[in-house]
N, C-alpha and C positions, 0 to 999 in steps of 0.2 A: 504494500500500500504506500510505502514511502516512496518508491520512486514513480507511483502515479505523482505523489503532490510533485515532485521534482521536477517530472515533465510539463506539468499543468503550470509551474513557478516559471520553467523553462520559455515556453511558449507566449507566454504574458509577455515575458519583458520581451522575446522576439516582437511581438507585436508592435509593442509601444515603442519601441527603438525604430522599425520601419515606419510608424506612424510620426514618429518625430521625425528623422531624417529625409523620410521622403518630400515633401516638403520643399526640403533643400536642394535637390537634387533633380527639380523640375527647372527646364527655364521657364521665366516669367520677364514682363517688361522691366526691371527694374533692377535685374540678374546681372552679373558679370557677363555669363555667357551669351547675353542679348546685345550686351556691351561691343562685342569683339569685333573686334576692327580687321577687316580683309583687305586682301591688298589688288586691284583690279592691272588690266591692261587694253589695251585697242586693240580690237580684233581687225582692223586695216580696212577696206573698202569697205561701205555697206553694201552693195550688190557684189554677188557673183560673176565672174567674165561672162555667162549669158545675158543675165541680166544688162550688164552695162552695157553689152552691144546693142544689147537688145532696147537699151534705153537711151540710146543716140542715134539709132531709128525713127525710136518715137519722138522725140524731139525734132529731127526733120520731118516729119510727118507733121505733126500737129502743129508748129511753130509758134505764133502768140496767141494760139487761139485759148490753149489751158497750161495750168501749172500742171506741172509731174512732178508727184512725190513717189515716193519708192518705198517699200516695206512698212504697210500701215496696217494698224490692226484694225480686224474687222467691226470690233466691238466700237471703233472709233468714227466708223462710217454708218454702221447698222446698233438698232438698239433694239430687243423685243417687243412684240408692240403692246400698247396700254390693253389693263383690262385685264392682264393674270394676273392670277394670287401672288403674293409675296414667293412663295416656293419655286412656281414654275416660271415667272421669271427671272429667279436665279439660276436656274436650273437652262435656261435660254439663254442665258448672259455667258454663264460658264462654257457653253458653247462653240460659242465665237469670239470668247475674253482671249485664248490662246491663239489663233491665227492669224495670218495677215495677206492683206490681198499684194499681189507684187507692185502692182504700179495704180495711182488713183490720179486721175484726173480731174483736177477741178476749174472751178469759171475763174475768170484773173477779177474780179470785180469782189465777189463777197464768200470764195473759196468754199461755194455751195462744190458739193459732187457731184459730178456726170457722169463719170462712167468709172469701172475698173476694171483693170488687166491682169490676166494670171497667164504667164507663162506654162506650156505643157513640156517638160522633159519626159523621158524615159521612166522616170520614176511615179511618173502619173500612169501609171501602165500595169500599178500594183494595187492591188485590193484595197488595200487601206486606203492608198491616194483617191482610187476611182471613188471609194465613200466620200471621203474627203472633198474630192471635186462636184460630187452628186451634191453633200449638204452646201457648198458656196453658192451652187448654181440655183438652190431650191430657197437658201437663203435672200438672194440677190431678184429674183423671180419676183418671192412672196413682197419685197419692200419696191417694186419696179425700177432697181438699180440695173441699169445696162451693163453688163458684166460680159465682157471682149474676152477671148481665148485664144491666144497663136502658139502655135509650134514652135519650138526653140528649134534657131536654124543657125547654119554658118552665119549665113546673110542674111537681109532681110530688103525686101523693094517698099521704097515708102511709098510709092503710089497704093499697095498691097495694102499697106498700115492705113491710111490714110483713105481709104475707101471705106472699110471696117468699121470707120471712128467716127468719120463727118457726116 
């Protein structure tokens, strides 16, 4: 019987010692480990060699007609529309919170959106991309964003582009 109370003495303080220290051992806002300083670097271009060719295309093509910004997030152009619950507009936002359209077009005057551009590589040719491509396109559909798709190419003809667009 004595080394029941032993273990039952035993397990108590187990308890209360993880109950104290645990605690300690969460970060929180106010924590060292919240503190910690990282130390960053530049990743060098923002576009990719297709991209940038791809986006000196477009720029002759389009000329002053719009600005071209490059890697914008979707959640920045599109937002879920009014009328869901608190839930499932989260749940919508998380969606398109991580992506980004490649290239977005806007008016030079009040930098409303006109259109957007996604480059197709190789890599849009995998299941995942193709969902991927399916929700941008159902996404861009459902809000009547113009949403352009070219082929990444060596080259590209801007009358090509430029036809597309205008």
């Amino acid at each position: 019987m004595g080394w029941l109370i032993l273990l039952i003495v035993i397990t108590a303080l187990t308890l209360a010692l993880i109950v104290f220290i645990s605690p300690h051992l969460v970060s929180s806002k106010g924590s060292d480990v919240s503190k910690q300083k990282y130390s960053y670097q530049i990743r060098g271009t923002l576009l990719t060699p297709s991209e940038i060719k791809f986006y000196h295309a477009l720029k002759q093509a389009v000329g002053d007609k719009f600005i071209i910004f490059g890697k914008v997030r979707v959640a920045d152009v599109l937002t879920p529309e009014n009328g869901l619950s608190k839930s499932h507009w989260q749940r919508a936002f998380n969606k398109i919170s991580a992506k980004h359209f490649d290239f977005v077009l806007c008016n030079l005057e009040d930098l409303t959106v006109e259109a957007v551009i996604e480059l197709d590589d190789k890599s849009h040719q995998k299941s995942g991309r193709i969902d991927r491509d399916n929700f941008l396109n159902q996404a861009a559909q459902s809000s009547e964003l113009k949403m352009l798709r070219f082929a990444v190419k060596s080259s590209y003809s801007i009358s090509e582009i430029k036809s597309k667009i205008l």
